[in-house]
C-alpha positions as CSV (number, residue, x, y, z in Angstrom):
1,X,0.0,0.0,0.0
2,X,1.2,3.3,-0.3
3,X,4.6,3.8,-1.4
4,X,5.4,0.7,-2.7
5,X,1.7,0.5,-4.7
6,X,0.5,-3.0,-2.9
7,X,-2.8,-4.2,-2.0
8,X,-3.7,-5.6,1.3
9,X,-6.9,-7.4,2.0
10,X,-8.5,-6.5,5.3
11,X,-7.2,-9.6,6.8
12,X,-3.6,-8.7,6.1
13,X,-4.4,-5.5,7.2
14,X,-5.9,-7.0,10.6
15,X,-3.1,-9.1,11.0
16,X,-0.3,-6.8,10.2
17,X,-2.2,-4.8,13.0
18,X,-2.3,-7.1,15.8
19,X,1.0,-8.6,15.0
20,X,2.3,-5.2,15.9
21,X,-0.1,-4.5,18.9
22,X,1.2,-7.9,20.4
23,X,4.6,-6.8,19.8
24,X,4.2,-3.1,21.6
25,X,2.5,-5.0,24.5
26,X,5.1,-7.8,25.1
27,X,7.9,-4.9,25.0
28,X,6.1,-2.8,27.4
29,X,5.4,-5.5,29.5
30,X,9.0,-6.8,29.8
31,X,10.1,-3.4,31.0
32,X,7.5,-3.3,33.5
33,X,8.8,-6.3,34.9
34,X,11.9,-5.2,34.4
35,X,12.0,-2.0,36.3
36,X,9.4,-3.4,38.4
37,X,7.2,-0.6,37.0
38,X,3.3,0.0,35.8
39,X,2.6,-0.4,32.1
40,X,2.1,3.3,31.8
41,X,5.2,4.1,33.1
42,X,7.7,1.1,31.7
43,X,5.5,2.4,27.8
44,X,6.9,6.0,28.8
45,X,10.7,4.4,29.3
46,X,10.6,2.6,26.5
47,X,9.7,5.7,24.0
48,X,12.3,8.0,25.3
49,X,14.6,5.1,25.7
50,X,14.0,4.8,21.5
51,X,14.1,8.2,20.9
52,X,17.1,8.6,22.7
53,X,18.7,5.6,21.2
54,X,17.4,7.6,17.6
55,X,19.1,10.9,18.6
56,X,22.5,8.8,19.1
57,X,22.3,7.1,16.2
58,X,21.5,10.3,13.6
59,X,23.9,12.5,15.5
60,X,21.5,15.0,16.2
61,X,22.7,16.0,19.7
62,X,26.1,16.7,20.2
């Protein structure tokens, strides 16, 4: 779709979705138990954790 012209059906599109969704939570949820943390908290640390880790990598703060 998009970009690269495809089609998806709404199955694909469905499945694409909640393969991500399950990703997101199972992330969030390690770090929770990780830092012993609540899911809203442990979703904060892992964003600024990848926007930090984003900022390094582009060299956009010196």
């Amino acid at each position: 779709q998009n970009l690269t012209r495809e089609h998806w059906t709404l199955e694909e599109v469905n499945r694409k979705l909640e393969n991500k969704m399950v990703k997101a939570f199972n992330d969030v949820h390690k770090v929770a138990k990780q830092e012993e943390s609540d899911m809203r908290t442990a979703a904060l640390m892992l964003g600024v954790g990848r926007v930090s880790d984003a900022i390094k990598t582009l060299g956009l703060w010196p």
